[in-house]
C-alpha positions as CSV (number, residue, x, y, z in Angstrom):
1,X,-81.0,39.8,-50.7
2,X,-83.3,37.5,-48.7
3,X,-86.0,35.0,-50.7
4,X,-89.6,36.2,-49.2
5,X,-89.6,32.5,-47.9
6,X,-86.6,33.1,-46.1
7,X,-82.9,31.8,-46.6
8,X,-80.0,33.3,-45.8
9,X,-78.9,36.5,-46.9
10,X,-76.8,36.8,-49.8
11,X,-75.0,40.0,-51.1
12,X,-75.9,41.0,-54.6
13,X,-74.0,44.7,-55.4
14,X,-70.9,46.1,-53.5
15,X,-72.0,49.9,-53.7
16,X,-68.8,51.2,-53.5
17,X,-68.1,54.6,-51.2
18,X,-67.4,58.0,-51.6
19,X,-63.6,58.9,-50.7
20,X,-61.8,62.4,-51.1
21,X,-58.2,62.6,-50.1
22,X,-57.9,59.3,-48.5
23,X,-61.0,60.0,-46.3
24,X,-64.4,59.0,-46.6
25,X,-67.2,61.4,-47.1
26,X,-70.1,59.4,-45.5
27,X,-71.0,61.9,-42.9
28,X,-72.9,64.2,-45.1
29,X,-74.1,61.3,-47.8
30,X,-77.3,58.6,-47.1
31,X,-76.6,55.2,-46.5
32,X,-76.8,53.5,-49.5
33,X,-80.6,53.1,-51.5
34,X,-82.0,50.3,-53.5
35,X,-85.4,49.6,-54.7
36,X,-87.4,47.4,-57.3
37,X,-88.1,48.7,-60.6
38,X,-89.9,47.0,-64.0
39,X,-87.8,43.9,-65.5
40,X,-88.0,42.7,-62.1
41,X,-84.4,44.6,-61.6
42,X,-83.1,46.1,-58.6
43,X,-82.0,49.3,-58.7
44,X,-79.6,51.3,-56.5
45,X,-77.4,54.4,-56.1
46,X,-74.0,54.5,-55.6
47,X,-71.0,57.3,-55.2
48,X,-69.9,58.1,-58.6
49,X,-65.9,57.6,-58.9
50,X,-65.2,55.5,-56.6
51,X,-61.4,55.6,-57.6
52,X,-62.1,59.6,-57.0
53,X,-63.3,61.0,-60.2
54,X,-66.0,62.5,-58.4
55,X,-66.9,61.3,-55.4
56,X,-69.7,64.0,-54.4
57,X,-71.7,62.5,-57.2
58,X,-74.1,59.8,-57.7
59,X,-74.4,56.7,-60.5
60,X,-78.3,55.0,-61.1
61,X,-77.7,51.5,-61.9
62,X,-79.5,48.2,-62.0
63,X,-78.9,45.1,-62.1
64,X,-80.6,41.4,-62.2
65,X,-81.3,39.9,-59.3
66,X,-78.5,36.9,-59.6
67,X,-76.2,39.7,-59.7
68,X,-75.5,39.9,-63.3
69,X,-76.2,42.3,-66.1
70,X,-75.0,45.9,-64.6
71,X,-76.4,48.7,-66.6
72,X,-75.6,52.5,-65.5
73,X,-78.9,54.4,-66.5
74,X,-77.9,58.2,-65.3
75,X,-74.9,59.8,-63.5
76,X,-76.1,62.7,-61.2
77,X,-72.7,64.6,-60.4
78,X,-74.5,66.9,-58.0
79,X,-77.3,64.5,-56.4
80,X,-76.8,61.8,-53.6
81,X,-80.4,60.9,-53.5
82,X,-82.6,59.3,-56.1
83,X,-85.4,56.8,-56.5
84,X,-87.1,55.1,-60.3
85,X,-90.5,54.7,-60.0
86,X,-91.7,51.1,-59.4
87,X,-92.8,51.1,-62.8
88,X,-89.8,52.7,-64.6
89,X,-91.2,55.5,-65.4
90,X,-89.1,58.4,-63.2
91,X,-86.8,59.3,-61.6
92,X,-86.6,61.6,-59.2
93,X,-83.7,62.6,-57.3
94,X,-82.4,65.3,-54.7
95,X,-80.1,67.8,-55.3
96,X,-79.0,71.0,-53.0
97,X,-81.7,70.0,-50.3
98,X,-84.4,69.8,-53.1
99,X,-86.4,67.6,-54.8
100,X,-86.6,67.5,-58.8
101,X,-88.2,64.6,-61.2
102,X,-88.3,63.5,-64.7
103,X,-89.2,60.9,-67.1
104,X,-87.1,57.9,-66.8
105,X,-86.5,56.5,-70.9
106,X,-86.1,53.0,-69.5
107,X,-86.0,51.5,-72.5
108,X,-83.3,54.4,-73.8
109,X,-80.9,54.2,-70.9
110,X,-78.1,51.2,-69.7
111,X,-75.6,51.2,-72.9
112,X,-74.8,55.3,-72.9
113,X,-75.3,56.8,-68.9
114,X,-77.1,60.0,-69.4
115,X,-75.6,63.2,-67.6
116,X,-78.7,64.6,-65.1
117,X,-78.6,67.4,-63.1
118,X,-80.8,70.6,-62.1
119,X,-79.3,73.2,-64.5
120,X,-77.1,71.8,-67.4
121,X,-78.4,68.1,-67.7
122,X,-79.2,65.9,-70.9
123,X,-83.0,65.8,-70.0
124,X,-85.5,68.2,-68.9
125,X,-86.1,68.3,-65.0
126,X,-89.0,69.7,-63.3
127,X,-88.4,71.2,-59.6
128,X,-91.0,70.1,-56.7
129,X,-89.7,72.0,-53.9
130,X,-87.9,75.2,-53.2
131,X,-87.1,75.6,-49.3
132,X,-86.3,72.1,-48.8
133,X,-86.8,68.9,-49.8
134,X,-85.1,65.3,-49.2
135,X,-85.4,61.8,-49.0
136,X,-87.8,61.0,-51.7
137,X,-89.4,57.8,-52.3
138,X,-92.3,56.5,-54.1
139,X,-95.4,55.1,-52.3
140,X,-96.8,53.9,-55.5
141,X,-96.1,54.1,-59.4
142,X,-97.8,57.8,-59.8
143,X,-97.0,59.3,-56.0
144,X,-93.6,60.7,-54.7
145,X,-93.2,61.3,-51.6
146,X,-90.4,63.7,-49.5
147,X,-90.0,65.4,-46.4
148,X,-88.1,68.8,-45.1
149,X,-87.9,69.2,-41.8
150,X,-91.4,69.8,-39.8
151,X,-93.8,69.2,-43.9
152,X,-94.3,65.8,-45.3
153,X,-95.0,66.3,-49.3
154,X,-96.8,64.2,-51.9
155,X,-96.4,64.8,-55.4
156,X,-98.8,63.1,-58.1
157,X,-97.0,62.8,-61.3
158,X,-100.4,62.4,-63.1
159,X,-101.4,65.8,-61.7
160,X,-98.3,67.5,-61.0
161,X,-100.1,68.6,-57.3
162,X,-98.4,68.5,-54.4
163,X,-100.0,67.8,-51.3
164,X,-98.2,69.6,-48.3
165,X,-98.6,68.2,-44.3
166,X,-97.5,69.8,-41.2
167,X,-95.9,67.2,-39.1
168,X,-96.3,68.2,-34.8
169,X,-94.7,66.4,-32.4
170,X,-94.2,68.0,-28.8
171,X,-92.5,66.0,-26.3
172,X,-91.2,67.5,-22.6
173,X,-87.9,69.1,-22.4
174,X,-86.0,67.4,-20.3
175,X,-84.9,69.6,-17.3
176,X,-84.7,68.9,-13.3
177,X,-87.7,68.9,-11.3
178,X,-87.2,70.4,-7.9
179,X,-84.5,72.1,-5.9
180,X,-80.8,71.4,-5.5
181,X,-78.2,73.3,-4.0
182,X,-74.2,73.4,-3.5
183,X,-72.8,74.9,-0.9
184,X,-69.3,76.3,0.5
185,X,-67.8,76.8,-3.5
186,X,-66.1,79.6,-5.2
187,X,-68.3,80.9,-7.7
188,X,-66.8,82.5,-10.9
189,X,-70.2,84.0,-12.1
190,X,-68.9,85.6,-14.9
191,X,-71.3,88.4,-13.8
192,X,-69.3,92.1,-13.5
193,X,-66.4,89.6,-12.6
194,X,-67.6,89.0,-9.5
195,X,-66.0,86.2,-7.5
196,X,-67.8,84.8,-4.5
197,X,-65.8,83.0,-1.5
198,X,-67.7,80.3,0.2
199,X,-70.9,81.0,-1.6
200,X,-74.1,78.7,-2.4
201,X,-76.0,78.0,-5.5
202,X,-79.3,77.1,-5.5
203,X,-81.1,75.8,-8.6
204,X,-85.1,75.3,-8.7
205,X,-86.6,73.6,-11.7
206,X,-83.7,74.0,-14.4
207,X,-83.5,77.4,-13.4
208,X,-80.5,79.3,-10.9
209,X,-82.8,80.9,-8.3
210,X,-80.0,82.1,-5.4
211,X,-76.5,82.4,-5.8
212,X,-74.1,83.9,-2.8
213,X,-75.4,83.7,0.6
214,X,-78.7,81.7,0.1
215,X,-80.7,79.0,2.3
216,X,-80.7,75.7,1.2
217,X,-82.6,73.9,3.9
218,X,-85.6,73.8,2.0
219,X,-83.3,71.8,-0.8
220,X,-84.7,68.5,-2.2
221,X,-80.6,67.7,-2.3
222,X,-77.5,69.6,-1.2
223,X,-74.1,69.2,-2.4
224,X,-71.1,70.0,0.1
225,X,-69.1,71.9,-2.4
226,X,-66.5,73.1,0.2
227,X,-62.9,73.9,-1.5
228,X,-64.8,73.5,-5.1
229,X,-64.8,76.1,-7.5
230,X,-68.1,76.6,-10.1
231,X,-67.8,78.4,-13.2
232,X,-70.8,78.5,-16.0
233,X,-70.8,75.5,-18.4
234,X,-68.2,75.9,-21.5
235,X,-69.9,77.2,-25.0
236,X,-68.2,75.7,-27.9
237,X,-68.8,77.5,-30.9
238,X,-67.1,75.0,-33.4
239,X,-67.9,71.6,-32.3
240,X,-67.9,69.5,-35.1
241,X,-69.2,66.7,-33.0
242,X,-72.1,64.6,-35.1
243,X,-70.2,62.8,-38.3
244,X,-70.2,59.3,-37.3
245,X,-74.1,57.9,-37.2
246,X,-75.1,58.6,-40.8
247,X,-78.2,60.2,-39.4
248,X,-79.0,56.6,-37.7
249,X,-78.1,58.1,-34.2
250,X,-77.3,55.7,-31.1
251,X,-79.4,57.0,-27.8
252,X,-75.8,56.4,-26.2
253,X,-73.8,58.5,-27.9
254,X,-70.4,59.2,-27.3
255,X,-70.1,61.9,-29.6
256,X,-72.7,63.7,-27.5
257,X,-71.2,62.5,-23.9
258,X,-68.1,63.1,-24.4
259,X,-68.2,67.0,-24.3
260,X,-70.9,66.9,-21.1
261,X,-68.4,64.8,-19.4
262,X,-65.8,67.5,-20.2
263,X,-67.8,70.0,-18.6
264,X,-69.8,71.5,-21.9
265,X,-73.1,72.2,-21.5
266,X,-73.7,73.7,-24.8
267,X,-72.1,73.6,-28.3
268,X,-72.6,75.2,-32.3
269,X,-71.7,72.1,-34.7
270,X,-71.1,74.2,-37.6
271,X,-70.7,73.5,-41.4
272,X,-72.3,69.8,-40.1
273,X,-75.2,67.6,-42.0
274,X,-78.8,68.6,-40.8
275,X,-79.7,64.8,-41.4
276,X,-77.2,64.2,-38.4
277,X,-76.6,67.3,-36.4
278,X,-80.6,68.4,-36.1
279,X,-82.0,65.3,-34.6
280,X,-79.6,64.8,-32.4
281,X,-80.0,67.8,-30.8
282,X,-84.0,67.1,-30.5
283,X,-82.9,63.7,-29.0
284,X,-81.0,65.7,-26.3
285,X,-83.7,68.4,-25.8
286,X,-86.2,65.0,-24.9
287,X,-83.7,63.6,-23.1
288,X,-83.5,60.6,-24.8
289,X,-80.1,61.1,-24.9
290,X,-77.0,62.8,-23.0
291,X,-75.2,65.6,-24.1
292,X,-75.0,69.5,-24.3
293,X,-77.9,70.9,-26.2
294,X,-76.8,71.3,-30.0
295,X,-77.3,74.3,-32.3
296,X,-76.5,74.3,-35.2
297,X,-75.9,75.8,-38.6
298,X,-77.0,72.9,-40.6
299,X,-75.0,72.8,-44.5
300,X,-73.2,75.5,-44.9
301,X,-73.8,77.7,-48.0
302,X,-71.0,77.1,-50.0
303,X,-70.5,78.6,-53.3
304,X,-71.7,76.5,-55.9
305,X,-74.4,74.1,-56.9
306,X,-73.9,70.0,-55.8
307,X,-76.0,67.8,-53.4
308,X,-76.3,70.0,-50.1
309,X,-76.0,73.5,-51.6
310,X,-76.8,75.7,-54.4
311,X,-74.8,78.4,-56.5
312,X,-76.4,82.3,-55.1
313,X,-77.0,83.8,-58.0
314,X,-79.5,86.2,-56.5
315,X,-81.1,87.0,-53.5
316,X,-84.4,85.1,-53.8
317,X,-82.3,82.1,-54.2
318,X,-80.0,83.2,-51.0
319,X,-83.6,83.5,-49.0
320,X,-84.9,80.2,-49.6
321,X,-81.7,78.7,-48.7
322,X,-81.8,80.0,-45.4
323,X,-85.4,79.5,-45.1
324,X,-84.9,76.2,-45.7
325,X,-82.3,75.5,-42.8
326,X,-84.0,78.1,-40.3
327,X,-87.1,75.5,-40.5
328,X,-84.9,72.6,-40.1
329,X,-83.7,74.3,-37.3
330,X,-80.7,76.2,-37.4
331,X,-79.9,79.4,-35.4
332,X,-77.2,80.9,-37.1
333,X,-76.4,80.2,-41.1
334,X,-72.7,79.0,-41.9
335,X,-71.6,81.3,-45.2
336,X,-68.8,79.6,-46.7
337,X,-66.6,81.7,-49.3
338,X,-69.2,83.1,-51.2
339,X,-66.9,84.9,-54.4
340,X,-68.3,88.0,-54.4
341,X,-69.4,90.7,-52.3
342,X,-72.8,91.0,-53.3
343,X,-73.5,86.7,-53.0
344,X,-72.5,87.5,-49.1
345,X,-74.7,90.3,-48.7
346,X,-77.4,88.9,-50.3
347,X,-76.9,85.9,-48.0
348,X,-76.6,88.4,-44.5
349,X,-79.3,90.3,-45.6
350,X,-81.5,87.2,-46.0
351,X,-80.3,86.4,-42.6
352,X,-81.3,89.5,-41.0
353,X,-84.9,89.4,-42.4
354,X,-85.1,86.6,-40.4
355,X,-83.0,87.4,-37.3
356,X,-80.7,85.3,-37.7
357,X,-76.9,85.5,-37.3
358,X,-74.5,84.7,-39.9
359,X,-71.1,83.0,-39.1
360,X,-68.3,82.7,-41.8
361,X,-65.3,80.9,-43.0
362,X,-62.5,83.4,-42.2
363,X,-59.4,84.1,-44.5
364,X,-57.0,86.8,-44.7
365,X,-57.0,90.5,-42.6
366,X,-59.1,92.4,-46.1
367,X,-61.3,89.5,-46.9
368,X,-62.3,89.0,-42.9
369,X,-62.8,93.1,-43.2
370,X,-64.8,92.6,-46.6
371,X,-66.7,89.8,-44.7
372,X,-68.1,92.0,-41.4
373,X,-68.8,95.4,-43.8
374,X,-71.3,93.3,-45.8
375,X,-72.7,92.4,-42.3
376,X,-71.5,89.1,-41.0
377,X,-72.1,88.8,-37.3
378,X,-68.3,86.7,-37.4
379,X,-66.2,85.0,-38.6
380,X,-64.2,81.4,-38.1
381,X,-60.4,80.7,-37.8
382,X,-57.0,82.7,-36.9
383,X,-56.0,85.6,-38.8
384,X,-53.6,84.8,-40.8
385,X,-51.5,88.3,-39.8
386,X,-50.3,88.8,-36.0
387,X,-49.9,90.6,-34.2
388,X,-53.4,92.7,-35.2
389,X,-52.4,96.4,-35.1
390,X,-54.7,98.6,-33.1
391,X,-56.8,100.4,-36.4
392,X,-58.1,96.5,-37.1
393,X,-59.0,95.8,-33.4
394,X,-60.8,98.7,-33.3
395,X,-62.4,98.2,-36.8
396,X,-63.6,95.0,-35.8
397,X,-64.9,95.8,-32.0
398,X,-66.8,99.2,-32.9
399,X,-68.5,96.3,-35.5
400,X,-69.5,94.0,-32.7
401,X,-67.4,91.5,-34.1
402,X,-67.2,87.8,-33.3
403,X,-63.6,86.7,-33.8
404,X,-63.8,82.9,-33.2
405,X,-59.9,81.2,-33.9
406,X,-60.6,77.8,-33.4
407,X,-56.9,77.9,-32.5
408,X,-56.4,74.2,-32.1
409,X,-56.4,74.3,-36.3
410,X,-54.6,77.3,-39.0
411,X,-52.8,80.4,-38.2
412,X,-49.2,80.9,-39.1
413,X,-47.1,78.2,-38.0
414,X,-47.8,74.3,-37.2
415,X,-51.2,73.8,-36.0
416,X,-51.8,74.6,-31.7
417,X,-53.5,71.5,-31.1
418,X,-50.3,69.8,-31.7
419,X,-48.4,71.9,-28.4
420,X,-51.0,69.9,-26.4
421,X,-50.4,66.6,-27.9
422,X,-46.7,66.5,-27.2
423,X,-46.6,67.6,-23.4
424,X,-47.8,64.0,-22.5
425,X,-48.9,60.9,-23.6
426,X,-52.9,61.7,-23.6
427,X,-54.0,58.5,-24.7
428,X,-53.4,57.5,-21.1
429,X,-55.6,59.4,-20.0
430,X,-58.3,56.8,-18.5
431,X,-61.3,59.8,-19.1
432,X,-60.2,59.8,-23.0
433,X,-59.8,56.3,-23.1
434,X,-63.3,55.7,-21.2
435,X,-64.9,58.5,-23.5
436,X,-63.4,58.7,-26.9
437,X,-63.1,55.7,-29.1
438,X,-59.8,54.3,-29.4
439,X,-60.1,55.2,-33.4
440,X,-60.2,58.7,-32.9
441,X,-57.6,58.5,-29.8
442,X,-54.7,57.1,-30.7
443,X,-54.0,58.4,-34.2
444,X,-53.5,62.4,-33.4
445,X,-51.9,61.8,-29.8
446,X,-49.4,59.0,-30.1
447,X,-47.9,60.0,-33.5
448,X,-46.2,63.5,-31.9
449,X,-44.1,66.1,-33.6
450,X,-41.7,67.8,-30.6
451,X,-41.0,70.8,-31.4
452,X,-39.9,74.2,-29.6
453,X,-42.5,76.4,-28.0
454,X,-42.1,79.3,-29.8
455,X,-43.1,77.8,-32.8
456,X,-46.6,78.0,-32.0
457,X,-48.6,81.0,-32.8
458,X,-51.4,80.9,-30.4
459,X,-50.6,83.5,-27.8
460,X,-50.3,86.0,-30.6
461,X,-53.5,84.4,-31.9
462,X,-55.4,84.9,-28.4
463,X,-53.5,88.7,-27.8
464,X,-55.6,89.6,-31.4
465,X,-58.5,88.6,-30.2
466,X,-58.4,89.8,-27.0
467,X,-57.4,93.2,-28.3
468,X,-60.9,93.6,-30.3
469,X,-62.7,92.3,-26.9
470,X,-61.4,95.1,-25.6
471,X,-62.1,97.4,-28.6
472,X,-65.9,95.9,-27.9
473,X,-65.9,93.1,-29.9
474,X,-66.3,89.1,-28.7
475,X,-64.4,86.2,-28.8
476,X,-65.5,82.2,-28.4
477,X,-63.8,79.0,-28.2
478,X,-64.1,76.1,-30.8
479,X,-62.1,72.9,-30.9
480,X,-62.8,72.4,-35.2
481,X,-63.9,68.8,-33.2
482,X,-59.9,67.9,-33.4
483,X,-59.9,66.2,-29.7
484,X,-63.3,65.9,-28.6
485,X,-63.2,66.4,-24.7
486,X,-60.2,68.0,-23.7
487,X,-60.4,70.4,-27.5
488,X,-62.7,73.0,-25.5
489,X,-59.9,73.1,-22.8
490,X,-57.7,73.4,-24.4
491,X,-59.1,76.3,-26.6
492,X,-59.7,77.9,-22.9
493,X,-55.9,77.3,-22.0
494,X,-54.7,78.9,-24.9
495,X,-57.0,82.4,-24.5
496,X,-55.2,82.5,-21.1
497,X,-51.8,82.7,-23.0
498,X,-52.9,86.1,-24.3
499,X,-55.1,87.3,-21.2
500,X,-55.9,86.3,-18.1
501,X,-57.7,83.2,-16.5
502,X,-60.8,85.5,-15.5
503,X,-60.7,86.8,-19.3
504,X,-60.2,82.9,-20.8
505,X,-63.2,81.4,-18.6
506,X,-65.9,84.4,-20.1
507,X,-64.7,84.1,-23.6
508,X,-66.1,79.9,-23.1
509,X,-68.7,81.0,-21.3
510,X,-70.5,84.0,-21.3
511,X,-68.9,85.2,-24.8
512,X,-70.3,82.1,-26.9
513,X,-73.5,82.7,-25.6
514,X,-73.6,85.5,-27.1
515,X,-72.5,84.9,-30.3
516,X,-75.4,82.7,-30.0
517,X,-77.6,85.4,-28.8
518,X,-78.4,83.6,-25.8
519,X,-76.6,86.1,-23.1
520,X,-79.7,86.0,-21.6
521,X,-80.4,82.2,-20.4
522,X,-76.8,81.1,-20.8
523,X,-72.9,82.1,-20.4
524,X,-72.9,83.5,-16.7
525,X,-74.5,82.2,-13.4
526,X,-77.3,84.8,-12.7
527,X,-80.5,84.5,-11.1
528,X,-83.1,83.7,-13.6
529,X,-80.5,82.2,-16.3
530,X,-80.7,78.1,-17.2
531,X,-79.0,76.0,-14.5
532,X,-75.7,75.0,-16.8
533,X,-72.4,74.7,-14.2
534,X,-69.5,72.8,-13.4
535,X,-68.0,71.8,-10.0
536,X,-64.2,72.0,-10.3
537,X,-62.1,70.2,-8.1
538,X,-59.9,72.8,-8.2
539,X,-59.7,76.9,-8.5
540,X,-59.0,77.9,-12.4
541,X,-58.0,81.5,-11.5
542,X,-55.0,80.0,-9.8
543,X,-54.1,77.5,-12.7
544,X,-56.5,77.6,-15.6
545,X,-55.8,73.9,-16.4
546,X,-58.2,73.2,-13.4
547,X,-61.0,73.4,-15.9
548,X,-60.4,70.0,-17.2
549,X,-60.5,69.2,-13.1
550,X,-64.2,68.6,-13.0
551,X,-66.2,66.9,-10.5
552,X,-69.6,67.5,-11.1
553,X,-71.4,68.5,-14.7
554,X,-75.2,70.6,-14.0
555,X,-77.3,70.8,-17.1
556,X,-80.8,72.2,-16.6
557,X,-80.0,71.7,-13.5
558,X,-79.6,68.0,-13.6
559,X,-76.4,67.0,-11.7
560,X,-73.6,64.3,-13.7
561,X,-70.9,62.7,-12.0
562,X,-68.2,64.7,-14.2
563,X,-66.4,60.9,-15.0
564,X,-69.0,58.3,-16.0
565,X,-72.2,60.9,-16.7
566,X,-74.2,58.8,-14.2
567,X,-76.7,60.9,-13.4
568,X,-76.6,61.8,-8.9
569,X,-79.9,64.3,-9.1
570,X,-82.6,64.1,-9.1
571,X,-82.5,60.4,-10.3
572,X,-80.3,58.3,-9.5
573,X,-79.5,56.4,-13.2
574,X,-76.6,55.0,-14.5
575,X,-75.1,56.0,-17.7
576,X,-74.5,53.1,-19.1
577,X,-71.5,51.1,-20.1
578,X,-69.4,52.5,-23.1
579,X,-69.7,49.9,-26.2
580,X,-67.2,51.9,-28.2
581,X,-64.9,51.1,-25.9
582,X,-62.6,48.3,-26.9
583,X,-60.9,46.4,-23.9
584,X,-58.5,44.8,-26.0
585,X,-56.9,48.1,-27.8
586,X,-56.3,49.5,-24.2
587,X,-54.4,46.4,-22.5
588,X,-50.5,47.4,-21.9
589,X,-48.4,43.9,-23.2
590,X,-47.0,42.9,-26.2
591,X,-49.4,40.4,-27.5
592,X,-51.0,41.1,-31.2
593,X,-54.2,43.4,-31.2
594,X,-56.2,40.5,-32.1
595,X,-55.0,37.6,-28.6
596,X,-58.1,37.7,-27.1
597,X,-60.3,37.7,-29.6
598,X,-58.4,34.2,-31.6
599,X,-58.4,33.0,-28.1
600,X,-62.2,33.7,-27.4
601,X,-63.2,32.1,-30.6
602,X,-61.3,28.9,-29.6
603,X,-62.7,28.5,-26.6
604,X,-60.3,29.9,-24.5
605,X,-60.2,32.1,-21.3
């Protein structure tokens, strides 16, 4: 708290966080919420069971401004957002992406909490919004105001109206502006598998405009690519790359970065909070800030009612759930174990109304079977049988299938990503070290388990998958987020264990776009597509670890230098130095963590 005459700040409440398991659960809550109500109290929201009872949920309490005197009013268990009135009066509060009020009994709350929540509360509830609604607040004592996605709403409580405003804003995509071309490279097109030996690319506007034997004299800029190799930009179609910002996203982001500078130009964040995941990816569409552009599924629709999702218990209720994250801005919709057949269908069929694709959390051979009859465009994560006999390739290829492994995490045996982890010490690796904070470096690649080769399933995994490409089906790549930057690669390397290198590069390129259904402007290097490519230092069809060799990133045709993002064409702009990078974790001696920084603060050198 800070006097209105100024002082220094003083803290009132410790709102304690959320944990589950040991780990905190911020990425998908708001930051924490206090407001003024009558009494001159402040109110706030904190996690409910802090010691874990249930950490999903949300506590209303209030206390006096000297700190004293804390009174718990309501516990929401399904709820994360909530606001009282400025005079006492409601409350209203947020629950599966919607907005509900009541009356707040003031005077009748603080000694017993009262139980609130949408269906099976203590108190009557009154439901304002049923597509999507969040974040409400109160402008005054008798207005509530909320958002959901591209609508601003305000409710009077006097009248019970609701007042509903489109909100517009249309800023230019950020793609090149004039003509670039590289010359003398080997050019995987991923096009009819055609190769081409000392070929040219020529991109005008964000867009690939001659690819082969093409003139670039009348280039703005021309790259000597001679003894390069260019292959599309990787698709990763399980990202998981937008859980540390709370929805307060930095411009320079290295959850963003990290995967350009790794050669991906595009990515699906799946099962990921739309506060986060959306407007990031409307930050990178401005360029205001570098990365691959984002889809997204948004919340996934899990079974059951709580703060981000709602129990199906019919298919009106399945359509304005994926109404709601279609305006938001979602592409495909994320069904998460749904218990019954007829929850999933009503879900996919809501889907299809809207042409949308529907991606889902895989489990075992008859539930994955189950999952694609009640029309499912995919599904997530390894089988847990291999080999895959013949009748279930076929089965799932003459379906059109999307088989997606994400085989850094699951399948029988100890997890893949782990194979890659104890081959060398990656946390020496200066691009990781400049890219990914040291946080999220060290704990997964110095702490190794050696174990023999054969205990990992992935080539079994990748021969599966293959065998329903070639039954007509699809496959993708999807690092689960596990090692941001080298994650895709990896997911690439390990499709080569049960193929070929050709086969492993179109499965991250060409076949993610189309789970996407974006074949047409991404996935392959065609005339007419987007201008999304990658300069390799060296040829991947010869070693398919030379994807990770990158020299050059293109996205929209605006050319990165493939280690520090600085942007070469067609400005000439500095990325920026990494501030999640801390000097003093990387230094190789023996002194304590903390040297420099005692020796800093005592006015040493």
């Amino acid at each position: 708290a800070v006097p209105a005459e100024g002082a220094d700040t003083r803290t009132i409440p410790k709102v304690a966080r959320p944990y589950t398991g040991g780990r905190p659960m911020m990425p998908r809550r708001p930051p924490p919420q206090a407001w003024f109500g009558p009494d001159g109290r402040l109110f706030y929201a904190e996690a409910l069971g802090p010691m874990g009872d249930d950490p999903a949920g949300t506590d209303i309490a209030s206390i006096r401004m000297d700190g004293t005197d804390r009174r718990v009013h309501f516990t929401l268990p399904d709820a994360d957002e909530a606001a009282v009135s400025p005079d006492g009066a409601w409350l209203a509060f947020q629950e599966g992406d919607n907005v509900y009020r009541m009356p707040f009994p003031y005077g009748g709350t603080g000694s017993n909490t009262v139980r609130i929540a949408k269906r099976d509360g203590q108190l009557p509830v009154t439901q304002l919004s049923v597509e999507g609604g969040i974040h409400p607040r109160w402008r005054d004592a008798t207005t509530l105001e909320f958002v959901s996605g591209p609508r601003y709403y305000a409710h009077d409580v006097t009248t019970g109206e609701t007042e509903e405003v489109p909100i517009r804003l249309e800023l230019p995509r950020h793609i090149a502006s004039g003509t670039v071309a590289f010359t003398g490279a080997r050019i995987i097109t991923v096009e009819n598998d055609v190769v081409l030996e000392n070929g040219t690319l020529v991109a005008t506007n964000g867009r690939l405009t001659c690819i082969g034997a093409c003139d670039a004299a009348g280039a703005d800029q021309v790259f000597d690519a001679t003894g390069r190799t260019i292959i599309p930009g990787l698709i990763d179609m399980h990202a998981h790359h937008h859980r540390d910002h709370l929805g307060i996203i930095p411009l320079r982001n290295w959850e963003s970065a990290i995967y350009l500078a790794y050669g991906v130009t595009t990515t699906l964040d799946n099962s990921q909070w739309s506060a986060n995941v959306f407007p990031a990816a409307e930050l990178v569409e401005a360029g205001r800030m570098i990365g691959p552009r984002v889809y997204s599924t948004g919340d996934p629709v899990y079974s059951g009612d709580g703060a981000r999702q709602n129990e199906i218990s019919n298919y009106e209720l399945a359509d304005q759930n994926v109404a709601r994250l279609m305006s938001w801005g979602a592409v495909t919709i994320k069904e998460y174990l749904q218990p019954t057949r007829q929850q999933r269908q009503w879900v996919t069929e809501a889907a299809r109304v809207r042409g949308m694709r529907v991606t889902s959390e895989g489990g075992d051979l008859e539930f994955n079977m189950g999952m694609i009859m009640d029309g499912h465009t995919g599904w997530e994560h390894p089988q847990s049988y291999v080999p895959l006999y013949s009748d279930v390739a076929k089965f799932f290829g003459q379906a059109d299938a999307v088989y997606s492994p994400t085989f850094m995490v699951g399948g029988p045996g100890p997890w893949n990503e782990e194979y890659f982890y104890q081959e060398y010490e990656i946390w020496k690796d200066p691009k990781m070290r400049r890219w990914l904070p040291w946080r999220m470096l060290v704990p997964v690649t110095r702490r190794r388990m050696l174990r023999p080769e054969t205990d990992y399933s992935y080539p079994l995994i990748a021969r599966g998958m293959v065998d329903i490409i070639d039954e007509g089906g699809w496959g993708a790549i999807g690092a689960h987020g596990q090692l941001h930057g080298l994650g895709p690669h990896y997911e690439v390397w390990m499709v080569a264990a049960g193929s070929d290198e050709h086969t492993a590069i179109e499965v991250g390129t060409i076949h993610g776009a189309h789970f996407l259904g974006l074949a047409h402007e991404l996935g392959s290097l065609a005339v007419g597509k987007i201008a999304d490519f990658v300069v390799l230092n060296s040829n991947p069809l010869e070693d398919i670890r030379a994807t990770a060799d990158i020299e050059y990133v293109i996205k929209d045709g605006i050319v990165y230098n493939g280690d520090t993002l600085d942007e070469m064409w067609p400005s000439d702009r500095p990325f920026g130095e990494p501030y999640w990078v801390d000097a003093d974790a990387l230094l190789s001696d023996d002194r304590p963590t903390d040297y420099w920084d005692r020796i800093r603060r005592e006015g040493g050198s």
